[in-house]
C-alpha positions, -999 to +999 in steps of 0.1 A: -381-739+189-388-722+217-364-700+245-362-727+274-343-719+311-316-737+297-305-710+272-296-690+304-277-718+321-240-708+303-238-741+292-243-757+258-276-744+254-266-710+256-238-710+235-256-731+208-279-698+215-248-673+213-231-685+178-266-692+158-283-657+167-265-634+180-230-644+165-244-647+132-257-608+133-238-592+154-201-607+143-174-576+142-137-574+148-147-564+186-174-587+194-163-618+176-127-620+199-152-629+227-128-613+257-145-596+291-151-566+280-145-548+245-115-526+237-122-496+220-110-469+206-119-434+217-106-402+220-113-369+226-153-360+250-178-391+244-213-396+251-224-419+267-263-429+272-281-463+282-317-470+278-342-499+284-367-510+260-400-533+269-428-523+241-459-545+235-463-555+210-426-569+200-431-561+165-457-531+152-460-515+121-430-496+112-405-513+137-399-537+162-379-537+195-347-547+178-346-518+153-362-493+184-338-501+207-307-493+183-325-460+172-337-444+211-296-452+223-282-435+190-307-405+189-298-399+226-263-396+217-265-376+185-286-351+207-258-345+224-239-336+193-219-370+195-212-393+164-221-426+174-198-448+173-205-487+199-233-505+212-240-526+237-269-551+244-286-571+271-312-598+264-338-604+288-360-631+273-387-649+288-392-689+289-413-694+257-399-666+234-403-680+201-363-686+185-375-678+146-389-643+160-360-639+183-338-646+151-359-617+136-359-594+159-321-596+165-317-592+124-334-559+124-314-546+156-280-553+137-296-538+102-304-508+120-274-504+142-251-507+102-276-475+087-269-457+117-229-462+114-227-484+150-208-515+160-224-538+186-191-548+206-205-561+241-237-582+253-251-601+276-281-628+278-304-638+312-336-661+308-367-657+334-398-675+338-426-662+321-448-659+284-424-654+260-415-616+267-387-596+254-367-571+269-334-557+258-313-527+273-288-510+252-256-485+260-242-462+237-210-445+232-202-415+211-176-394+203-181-354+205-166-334+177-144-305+188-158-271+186-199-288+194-215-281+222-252-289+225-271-286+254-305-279+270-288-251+288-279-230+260-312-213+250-312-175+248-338-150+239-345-147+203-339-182+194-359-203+172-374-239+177-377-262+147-396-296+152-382-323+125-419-337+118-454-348+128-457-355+162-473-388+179-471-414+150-451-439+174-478-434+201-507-438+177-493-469+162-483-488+196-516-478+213-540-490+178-519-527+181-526-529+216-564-521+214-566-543+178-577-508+159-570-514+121-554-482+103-524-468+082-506-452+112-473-463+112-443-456+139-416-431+131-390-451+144-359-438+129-322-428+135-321-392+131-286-392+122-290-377+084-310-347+105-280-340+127-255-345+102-269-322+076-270-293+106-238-295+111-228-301+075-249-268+067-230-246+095-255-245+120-244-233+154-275-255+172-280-251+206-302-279+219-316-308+204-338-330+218-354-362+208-392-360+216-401-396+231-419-405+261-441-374+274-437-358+244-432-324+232-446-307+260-425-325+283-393-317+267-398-277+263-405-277+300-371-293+309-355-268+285-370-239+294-362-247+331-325-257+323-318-226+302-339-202+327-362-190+297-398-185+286-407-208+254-437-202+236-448-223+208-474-220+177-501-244+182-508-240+142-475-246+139-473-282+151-470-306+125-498-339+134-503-363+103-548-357+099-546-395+105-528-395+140-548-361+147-581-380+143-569-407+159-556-389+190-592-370+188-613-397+191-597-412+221-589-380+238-553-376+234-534-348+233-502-348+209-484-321+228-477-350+250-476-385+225-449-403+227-421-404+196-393-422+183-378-403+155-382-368+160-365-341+175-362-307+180-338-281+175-331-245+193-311-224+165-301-187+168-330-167+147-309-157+119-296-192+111-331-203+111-343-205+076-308-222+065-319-245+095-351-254+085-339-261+048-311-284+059-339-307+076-360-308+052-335-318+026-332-349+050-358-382+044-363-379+081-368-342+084-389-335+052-422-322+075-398-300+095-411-270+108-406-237+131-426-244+161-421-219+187-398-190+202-369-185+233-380-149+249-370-140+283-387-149+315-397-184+323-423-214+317-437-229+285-463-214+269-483-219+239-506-199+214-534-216+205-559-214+175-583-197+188-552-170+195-551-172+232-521-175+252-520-208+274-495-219+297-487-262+297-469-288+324-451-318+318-468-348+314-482-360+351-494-394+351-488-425+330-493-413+289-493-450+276-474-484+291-448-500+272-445-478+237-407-480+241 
């Protein structure tokens, strides 16, 4: 069966829709009371974070839009120090989507969203004309522990920067399906709340984490460095790139200081917690290629050493890195 204009009409068709797909993965206590809006419980400082996901191809190796979209709204909020906690969802699916892979893809995003300790309590569904697309946008809600405060503003000189892994897996992979390039590179697509919880766990006063997705590392250090008022440098030796996504970005000119990724992060740490830092990741399944990347000194702009042992200075990202790899 295919997704017809009727599954958007609010009528039978869409209800029919409602109780065999989503219903059947997505039933809670919240959700299944089917009221206006969900009541929830939360005290205290939240996060909140919303985010819009249309990769091609639907489903890669590694992941798929249901288990992506789940893992880019809960690393947003754990950045932020937050414990995730609700989901929402909106469908958007194109005239033609194909019910057994919608079925699928739903499955995944409510596997996902139970490792990573969420509930999905609201949603919505709209159908358009077109080729059997997919595109779902998701909202998050967290609550903030007392005593945490994380933010990009919060970098001092002296501090350390630890990367949790190899960079630009999740670019590689989206961009070999699209151009039909057989290989082992597979996405990273992960919730990175094991990383964040064992920081905590392990007494860590962090500073700043960020999740390293679109426009990649380089993009990020620039916004920190300009939100803290600091000078970054990293360790181009440092950077961890899998040989297989470093040939791979060679060949086609790529540069993984700015490749897209969707489960890693960095974190700014005070120098003398650094070590204890760096242990705690890699004592994590996603944070086992962890590594110190780069230094806070004073001044301003992001800089990096490269392996020749030059000092070069590096932008954000300016123009389009690659369509559609979230």
């Amino acid at each position: 069966m295919k997704i017809t204009m009727a599954h958007g009409s609010g009528g039978k068709s869409s209800a029919q829709l409602m109780s065999e797909i989503f219903g059947k993965h997505f039933n809670n206590e919240v959700l299944s009371k089917m009221e206006d809006a969900a009541v929830l419980n939360v005290g205290g400082k939240i996060a909140c974070s919303t985010d819009s996901f249309v990769v091609t191809p639907l489903q890669f190796n590694g992941g798929d839009i249901g288990k992506l979209c789940v893992c880019g709204t809960v690393n947003d909020l754990l950045m932020m120090g937050a414990v995730p906690k609700y989901l929402t969802c909106g469908f958007i699916m194109e005239e033609g989507l194909d019910v057994d892979l919608l079925d699928k893809l739903v499955e995944s995003m409510a596997k996902q969203a139970r490792e990573a300790g969420v509930i999905i309590v609201a949603g919505d569904t709209k159908v358009v004309e077109g080729d059997g697309g997919l595109y779902i946008n998701t909202t998050g809600i967290g609550e903030i522990p007392e005593g945490r405060d994380v933010s990009s503003s919060n970098c001092k000189d002296g501090d350390v920067i630890i990367c949790s892994g190899n960079l630009g897996d999740h670019h590689a992979c989206i961009l070999s399906h699209r151009m039909e390039i057989e290989n082992n590179i597979k996405s990273d697509c992960a919730a990175l709340n094991d990383i964040v919880d064992g920081l905590f766990a392990a007494g860590i006063n962090v500073k700043t984490m960020r999740d390293v997705t679109r426009g990649g590392l380089g993009t990020v250090i620039n916004e920190i460095s300009e939100s803290s008022g600091v000078r970054i440098e990293l360790d181009e030796e440092g950077i961890p790139v899998d040989p297989e996504v470093k040939g791979f970005a060679d060949i086609l000119g790529l540069d993984p200081l700015y490749m897209g990724n969707e489960g890693k992060m960095i974190a700014v740490v005070p120098a003398d917690q650094a070590d204890a830092a760096l242990a705690a990741m890699r004592n994590t399944e996603h944070g086992r290629n962890a590594a110190v990347i780069g230094r806070v000194k004073e001044g301003e702009g992001a800089f990096i050493r490269t392996r020749l042992g030059a000092t070069r200075r590096f932008d954000v990202l300016y123009g389009e890195g690659l369509p559609r790899i979230c």
